[in-house]
C-alpha positions in Angstrom: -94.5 125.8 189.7 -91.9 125.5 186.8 -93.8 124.8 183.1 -91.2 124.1 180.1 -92.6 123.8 176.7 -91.2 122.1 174.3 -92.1 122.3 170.4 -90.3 121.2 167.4 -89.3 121.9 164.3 -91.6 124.3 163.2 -92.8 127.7 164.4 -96.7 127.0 163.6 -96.6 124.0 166.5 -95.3 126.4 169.0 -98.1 128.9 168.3 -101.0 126.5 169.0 -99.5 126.7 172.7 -98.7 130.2 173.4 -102.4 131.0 174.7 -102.2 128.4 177.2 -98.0 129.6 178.1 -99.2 133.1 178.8 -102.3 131.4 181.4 -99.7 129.8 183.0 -98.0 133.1 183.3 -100.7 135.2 184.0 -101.8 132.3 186.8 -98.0 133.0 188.7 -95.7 130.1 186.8 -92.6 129.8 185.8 -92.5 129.1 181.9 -89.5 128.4 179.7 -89.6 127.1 175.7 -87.0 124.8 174.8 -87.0 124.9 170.9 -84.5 124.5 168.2 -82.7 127.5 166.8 -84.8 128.7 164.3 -88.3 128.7 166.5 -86.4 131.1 169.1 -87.6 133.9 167.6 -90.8 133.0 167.4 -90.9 132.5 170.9 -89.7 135.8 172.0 -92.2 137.5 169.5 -94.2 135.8 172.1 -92.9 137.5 175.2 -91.7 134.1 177.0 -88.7 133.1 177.0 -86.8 130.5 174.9 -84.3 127.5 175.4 -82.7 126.6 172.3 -82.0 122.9 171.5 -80.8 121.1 169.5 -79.8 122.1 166.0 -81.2 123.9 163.4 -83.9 121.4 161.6 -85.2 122.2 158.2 -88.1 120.6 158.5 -89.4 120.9 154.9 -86.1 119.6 153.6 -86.6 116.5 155.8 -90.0 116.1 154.5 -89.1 116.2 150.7 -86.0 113.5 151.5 -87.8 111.1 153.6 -91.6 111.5 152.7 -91.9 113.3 149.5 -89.0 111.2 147.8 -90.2 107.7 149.1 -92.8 105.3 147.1 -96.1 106.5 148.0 -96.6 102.9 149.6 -94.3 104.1 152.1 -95.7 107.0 153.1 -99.1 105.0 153.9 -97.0 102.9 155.7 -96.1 106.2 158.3 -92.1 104.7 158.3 -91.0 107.5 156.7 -92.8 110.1 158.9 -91.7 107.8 162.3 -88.0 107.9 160.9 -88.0 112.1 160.6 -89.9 112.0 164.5 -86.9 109.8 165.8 -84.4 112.0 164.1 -85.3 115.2 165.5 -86.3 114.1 168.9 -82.3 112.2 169.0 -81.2 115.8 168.0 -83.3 117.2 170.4 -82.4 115.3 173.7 -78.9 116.3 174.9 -79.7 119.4 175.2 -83.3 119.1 176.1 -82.6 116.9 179.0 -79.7 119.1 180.2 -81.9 122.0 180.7 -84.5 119.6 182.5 -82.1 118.0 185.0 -80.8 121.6 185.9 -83.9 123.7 185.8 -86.2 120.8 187.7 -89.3 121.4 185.7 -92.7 120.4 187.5 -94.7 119.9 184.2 -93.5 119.4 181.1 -95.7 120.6 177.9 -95.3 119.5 174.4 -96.3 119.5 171.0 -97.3 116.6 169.0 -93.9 115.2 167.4 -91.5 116.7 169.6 -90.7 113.4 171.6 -87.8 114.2 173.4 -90.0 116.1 175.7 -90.7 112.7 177.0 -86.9 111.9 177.9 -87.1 115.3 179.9 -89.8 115.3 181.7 -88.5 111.1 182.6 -85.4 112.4 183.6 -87.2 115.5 185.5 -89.9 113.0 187.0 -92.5 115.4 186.1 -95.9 114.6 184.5 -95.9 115.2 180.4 -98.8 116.6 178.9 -99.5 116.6 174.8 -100.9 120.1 173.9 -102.8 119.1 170.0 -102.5 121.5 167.2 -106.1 120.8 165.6 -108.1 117.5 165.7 -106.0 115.4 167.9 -104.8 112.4 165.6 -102.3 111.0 168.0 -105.2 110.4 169.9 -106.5 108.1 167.3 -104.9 104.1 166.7 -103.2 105.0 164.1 -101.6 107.8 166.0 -101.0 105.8 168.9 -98.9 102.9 166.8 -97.3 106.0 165.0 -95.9 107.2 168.9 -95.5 103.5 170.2 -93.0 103.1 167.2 -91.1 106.6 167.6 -91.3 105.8 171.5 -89.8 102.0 170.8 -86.8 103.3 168.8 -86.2 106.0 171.3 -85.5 103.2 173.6 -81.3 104.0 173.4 -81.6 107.2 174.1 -84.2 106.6 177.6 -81.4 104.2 178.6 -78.3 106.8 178.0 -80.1 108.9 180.6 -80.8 106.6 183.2 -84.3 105.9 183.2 -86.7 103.3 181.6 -89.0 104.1 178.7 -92.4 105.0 179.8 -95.7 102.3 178.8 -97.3 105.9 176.9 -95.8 109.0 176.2 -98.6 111.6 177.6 -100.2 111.6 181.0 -103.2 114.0 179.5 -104.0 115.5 176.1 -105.3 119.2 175.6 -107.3 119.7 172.5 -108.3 122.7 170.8 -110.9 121.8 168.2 -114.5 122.3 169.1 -116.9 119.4 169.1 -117.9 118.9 166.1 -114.0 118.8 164.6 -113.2 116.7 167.4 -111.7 113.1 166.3 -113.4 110.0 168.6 -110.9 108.9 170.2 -110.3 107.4 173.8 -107.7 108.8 176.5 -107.8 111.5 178.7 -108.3 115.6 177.7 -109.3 118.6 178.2 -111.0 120.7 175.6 -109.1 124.3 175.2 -110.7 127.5 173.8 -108.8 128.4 171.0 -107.5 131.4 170.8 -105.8 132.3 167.4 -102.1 133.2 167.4 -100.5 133.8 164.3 -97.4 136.2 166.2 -97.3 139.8 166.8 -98.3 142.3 163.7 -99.7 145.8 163.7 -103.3 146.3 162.4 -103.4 147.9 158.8 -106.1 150.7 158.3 -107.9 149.1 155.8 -108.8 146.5 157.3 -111.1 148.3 159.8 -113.0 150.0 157.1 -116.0 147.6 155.6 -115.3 146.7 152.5 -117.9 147.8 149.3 -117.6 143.7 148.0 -116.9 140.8 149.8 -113.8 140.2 151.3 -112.0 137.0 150.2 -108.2 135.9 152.5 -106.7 134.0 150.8 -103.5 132.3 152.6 -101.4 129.3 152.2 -99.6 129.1 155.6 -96.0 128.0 156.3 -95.5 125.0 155.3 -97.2 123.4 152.5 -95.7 125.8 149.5 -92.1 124.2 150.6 -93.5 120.3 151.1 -92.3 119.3 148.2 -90.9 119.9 145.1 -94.2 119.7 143.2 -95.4 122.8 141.8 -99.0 122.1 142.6 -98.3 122.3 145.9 -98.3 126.0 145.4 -102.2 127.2 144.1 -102.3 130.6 145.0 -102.2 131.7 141.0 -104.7 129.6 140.2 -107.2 130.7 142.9 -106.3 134.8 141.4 -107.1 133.5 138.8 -110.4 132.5 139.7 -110.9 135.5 141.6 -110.0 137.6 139.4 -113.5 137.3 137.2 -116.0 137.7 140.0 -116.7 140.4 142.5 -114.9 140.1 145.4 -112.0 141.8 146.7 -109.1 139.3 147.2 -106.7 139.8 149.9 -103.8 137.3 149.9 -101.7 136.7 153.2 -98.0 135.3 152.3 -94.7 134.6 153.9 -91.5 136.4 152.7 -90.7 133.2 150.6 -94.4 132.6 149.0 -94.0 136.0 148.0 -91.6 135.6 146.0 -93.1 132.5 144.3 -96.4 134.1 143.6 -94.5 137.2 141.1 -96.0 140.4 139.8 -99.6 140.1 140.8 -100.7 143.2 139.3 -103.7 144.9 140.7 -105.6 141.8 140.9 -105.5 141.6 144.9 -103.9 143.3 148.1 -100.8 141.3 149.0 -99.5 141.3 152.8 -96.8 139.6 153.7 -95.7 138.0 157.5 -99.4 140.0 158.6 -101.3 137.5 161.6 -104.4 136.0 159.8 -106.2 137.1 163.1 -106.3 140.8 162.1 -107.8 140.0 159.2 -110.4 137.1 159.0 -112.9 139.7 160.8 -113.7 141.2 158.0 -113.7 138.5 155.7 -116.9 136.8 153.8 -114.4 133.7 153.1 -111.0 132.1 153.2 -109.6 130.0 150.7 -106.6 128.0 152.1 -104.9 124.5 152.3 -106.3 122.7 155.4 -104.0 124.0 157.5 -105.2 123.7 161.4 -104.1 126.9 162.2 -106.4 128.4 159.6 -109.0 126.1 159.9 -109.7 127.2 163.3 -108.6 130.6 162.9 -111.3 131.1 160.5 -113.8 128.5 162.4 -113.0 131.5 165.5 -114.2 134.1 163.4 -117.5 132.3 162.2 -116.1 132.8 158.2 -116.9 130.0 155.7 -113.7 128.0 154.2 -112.6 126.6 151.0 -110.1 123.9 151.3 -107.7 122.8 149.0 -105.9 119.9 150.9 -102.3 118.2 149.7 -101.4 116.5 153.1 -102.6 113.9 154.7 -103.7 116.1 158.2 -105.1 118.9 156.0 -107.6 116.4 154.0 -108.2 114.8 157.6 -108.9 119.0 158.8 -110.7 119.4 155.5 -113.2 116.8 155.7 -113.9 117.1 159.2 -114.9 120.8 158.3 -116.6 119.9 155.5 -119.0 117.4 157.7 -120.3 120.3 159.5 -121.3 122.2 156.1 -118.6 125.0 157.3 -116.4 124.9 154.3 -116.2 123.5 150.3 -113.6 121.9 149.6 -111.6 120.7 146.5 -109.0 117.8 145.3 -105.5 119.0 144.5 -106.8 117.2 141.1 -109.9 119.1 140.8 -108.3 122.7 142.0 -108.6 124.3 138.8 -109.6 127.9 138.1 -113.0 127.3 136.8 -114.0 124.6 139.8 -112.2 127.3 142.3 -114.4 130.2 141.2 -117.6 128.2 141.0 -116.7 127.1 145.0 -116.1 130.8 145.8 -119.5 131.8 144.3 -121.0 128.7 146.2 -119.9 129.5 149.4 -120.9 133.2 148.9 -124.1 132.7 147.5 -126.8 134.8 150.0 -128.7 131.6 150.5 -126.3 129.0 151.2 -125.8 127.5 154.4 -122.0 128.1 155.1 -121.7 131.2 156.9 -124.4 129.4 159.6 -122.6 126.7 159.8 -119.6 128.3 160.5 -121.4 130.7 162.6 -122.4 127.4 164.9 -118.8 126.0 165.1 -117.8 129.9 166.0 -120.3 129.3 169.0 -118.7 126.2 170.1 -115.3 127.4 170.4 -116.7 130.2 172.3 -118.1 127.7 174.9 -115.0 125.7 175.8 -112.9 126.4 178.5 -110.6 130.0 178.2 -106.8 129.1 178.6 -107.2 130.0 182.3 -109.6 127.4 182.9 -107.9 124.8 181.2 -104.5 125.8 183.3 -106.7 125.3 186.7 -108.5 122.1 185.2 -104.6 120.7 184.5 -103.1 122.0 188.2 -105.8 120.0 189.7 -105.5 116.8 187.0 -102.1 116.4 186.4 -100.2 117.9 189.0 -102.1 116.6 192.2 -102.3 113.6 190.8 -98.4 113.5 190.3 -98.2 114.3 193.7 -100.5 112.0 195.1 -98.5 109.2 193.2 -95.3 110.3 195.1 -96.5 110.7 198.2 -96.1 114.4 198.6 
C-alpha cells in the first residue's frame, strides 16, 4: 500500500505524524511526505522520504500580516485564519496533486490545515484521513465551519482538476490526546498513543545524572516567539527571572533564533539550543512553556507537572484543558510577571501539592492507548476496506 503524508507550513505539524509514518513503514508500506521547501529537512531528519511542494511559506510572517495585524474582531471572526489556510493549500496543489496523479497513492494522510491534501487524495480517489496535533479542534463546530469555509473557497481549484469538491474533508480523524484532554466532539477516530518526536538529537551527559535540586525545562517551542511583533510574546526573561531566586536548577531549551533573543544569560540556567525536549523532560520536576501541544503532551508523556503561559488561541484551549485535570498552573500573558511566575513554580513544586499525581494519571492514560502499530492496523481495516468495499474491489 502507498501512504503520502502531507503537512504544511510548519515543521512541528509534521512531527505529530512521524510515529504513526514509521508504523506504516515498519508494517511493509510505502510512505512519501509531500511538504513545502523548508519542512524537507525535517522530514529526512526523520528517515522518510520527502516531496517538496509548493513554495517556501513563512508561516509566521503570514500570521503577523493577516492575523496579528487585523482588528482583534477579526480574528474571532476566524476570516483571517480561513484566508492564510486557502492561501497555502492554492500554493500547495499543483504540485501536490501532480505527485498524486503520478505516484497513485492508496491513502492519503494529513495534517490539520494542509487542505490540498484533499485535492490529492480526490484526484488519487484514495480515502483522506486528518492526523490531529493535540486536542482535535477541527473536530469541534467551530472547526468544522472553519474547514467548510476553507473547503468552499477551494471550490476553483477541485474544478481545475477535474473532480467535484467533497461534502467533508476527512474520512476519519486520528487523535493523540488522552482522555481527559480530549475535546467532545462527534465524528469518527481513533485514539493514538503519543509518542514524542521533537527530531533527532544526541543525549547530553548531564542529563542522565540526577540532579542535587529540582530540575525546571523551560522551553518556548517554534512558533510562538515569531507570532508577532509583540515583545510579550517572548517570556523566557521573565520566567529567569523568577527562577533565578528559588532553588531549582533551570534548564532552558531554545531554537537557534530564541537564542539569540534571550542575550547573555549568565550563569543563571543551562541553555541548549535545537536539543529534542524528549531527552530531557525525564529528569525534570516541571516545565514551564507556552501551551504548545507538542509540549503539552510531551511533558503529559513523561508524567511532569506544567506551567502554562498561553498567547494563542489553541495554547489557552491546550492550557485549560490541562489545567481541568489539575496537571498544570497556568497564567494570563497579563498576569505572567516574575513574582506570579515564581510563586506558580513554588506551587507546582511544593511536596504536597497534587500536580505531579495528576500528571502522573494523564502519563497512565497515554500509556493505555493504542501504540502507532495498532492504530496503523485499526486504519487498514477502517479506512481502507471500507474504500474498497465502496468501489467494489
Amino acid at each position: 500500500m502507498r501512504v503520502l503524508l502531507t503537512t504544511a507550513a510548519w515543521p512541528s505539524h509534521y512531527m505529530f505524524m512521524v510515529p504513526l509514518a514509521w508504523a506504516f513503514r515498519a508494517a511493509g508500506h510505502e510512505v512519501r511526505v509531500a511538504a513545502q521547501p523548508h519542512v524537507v529537512e525535517t522530514v529526512l531528519k526523520s528517515g522518510l522520504t520527502a516531496v517538496p511542494v509548493g513554495p517556501d511559506v513563512d508561516f509566521a510572517q503570514l500570521h503577523r500580516k493577516f492575523v496579528a495585524e487585523t482588528d482583534p474582531a477579526q480574528y474571532r471572526s476566524r476570516d483571517a485564519i480561513i484566508t492564510i489556510f486557502h492561501r497555502v493549500a492554492e500554493m500547495m496543489a499543483p504540485d501536490l496533486v501532480r505527485f498524486a496523479e503520478s505516484w497513485k497513492p492508496d491513502l492519503v494522510v494529513r495534517d490539520p490545515v494542509a487542505f490540498a491534501a484533499s485535492v490529492a487524495a480526490e484526484v488519487a480517489g484514495a480515502p483522506l484521513v486528518r492526523h490531529a496535533w493535540g486536542p482535535d479542534v477541527y473536530a469541534t463546530d467551530p472547526g468544522k465551519w472553519l474547514a467548510h469555509h476553507v473547503l468552499e473557497r477551494l471550490g476553483p481549484t477541485y474544478e481545475l482538476y477535474g473532480v467535484r469538491p467533497p461534502d467533508s474533508f476527512d474520512r476519519l480523524a486520528v487523535d493523540p490526546t488522552p482522555p481527559s484532554l480530549r475535546l467532545d466532539a462527534p465524528g469518527p477516530s481513533l485514539p493514538l498513543r503519543y509518542v514524542p518526536y521533537n527530531g533527532p538529537g544526541v543525549v547530553p551527559p548531564w542529563v542522565l545524572e540526577s540532579p542535587s535540586r529540582p530540575r525546571v525545562c523551560v522551553t518556548w517551542g517554534t512558533f510562538t516567539s515569531t507570532a508577532t511583533d509583540q515583545p510579550d510574546m517572548f517570556l523566557v526573561p521573565t520566567v529567569l527571572d523568577a527562577l533565578a531566586g528559588l532553588d531549582v536548577e533551570p534548564v532552558v531549551a531554545v531554537t537557534g533564533a530564541e537564542r539569540e533573543l534571550l542575550g547573555d544569560v549568565g550563569g543563571r540556567a543551562r541553555i541548549v539550543q535545537d536539543l529534542p525536549i524528549h531527552t530531557v523532560l525525564p529528569s525534570c520536576s516541571a516545565v514551564i512553556h507556552h501551551g504548545g501541544a507538542t509540549t503539552v503532551l510531551s511533558a503529559a508523556r513523561f508524567g511532569v507537572p506544567q506551567l502554562t503561559m498561553p498567547h494563542l488561541f489553541e495554547q489557552r484551549l491546550n492550557s485549560d484543558l490541562l489545567e481541568a485535570t489539575g496537571a498544570c498552573v497556568q497564567l494570563t500573558a497579563a498576569h505572567a510577571d516574575a513574582e506570579a511566575v515564581g510563586a506558580a513554580v513554588t506551587e507546582l513544586l511544593r511536596q504536597d501539592a497534587p500536580y505531579a499525581a495528576a500528571s502522573r494519571g494523564l502519563r497512565d492514560e497515554i500509556q493505555a492507548m493504542p501504540s502507532p502499530p495498532e492504530t496503523v492496523a485499526l486504519i487498514e481495516e477502517k479506512v481502507l476496506r471500507g474504500a474498497r468495499a465502496d468501489t467494489g474491489d
